[in-house]
C-alpha positions, 0 to 999 in steps of 0.5 A: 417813535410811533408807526406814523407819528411825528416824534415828540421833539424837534430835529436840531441841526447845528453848524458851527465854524472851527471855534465852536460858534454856530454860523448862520445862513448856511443851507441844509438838504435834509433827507429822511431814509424813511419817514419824511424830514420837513425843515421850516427853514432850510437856512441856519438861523443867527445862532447857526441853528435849523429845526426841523419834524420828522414823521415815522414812516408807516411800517416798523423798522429802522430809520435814518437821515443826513443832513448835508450842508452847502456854501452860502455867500461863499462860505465853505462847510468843514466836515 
C-alpha cells in the first residue's frame, strides 16, 4: 500500500468450525501494528465472513495485524 492511503481491497476474516463451514456471529478484535484496522461489523456474518479497510500509516515501513476471536453464545474458537 501507499504512505497514507487505504489498500485497494478489503481485509477478509473468515472463521469457520472443524469441517470447514464459516460460523456466523462470532466476535473479532482486530489490531493494526501500524496504520489503523477499521471493521464495519465486528461479528462474523451468515457465512462466518467480517470485512474490514486498513489505511497505511504515515511512514514507510513494515505493517502487521491480528485478528483474535472470542466466544459468542457460548461457542468456543479452536485455534
Amino acid at each position: 500500500g501507499t504512505v497514507g492511503s487505504a489498500l485497494a481491497s478489503p481485509i477478509v476474516v473468515r472463521v469457520t468450525d472443524a469441517l470447514g463451514n464459516g460460523v456466523p456471529n462470532m466476535r473479532i478484535a482486530p489490531t493494526a501494528f501500524g496504520g489503523e484496522l477499521t471493521f464495519a461489523s465486528t461479528l462474523t456474518d451468515p457465512q462466518g465472513q467480517a470485512s474490514g479497510t486498513w489505511r497505511m500509516g504515515t511512514q514507510a515501513g513494515t505493517y502487521g495485524a491480528s485478528i483474535a476471536v472470542t466466544s459468542v453464545n457460548g461457542i468456543e474458537p479452536v485455534a
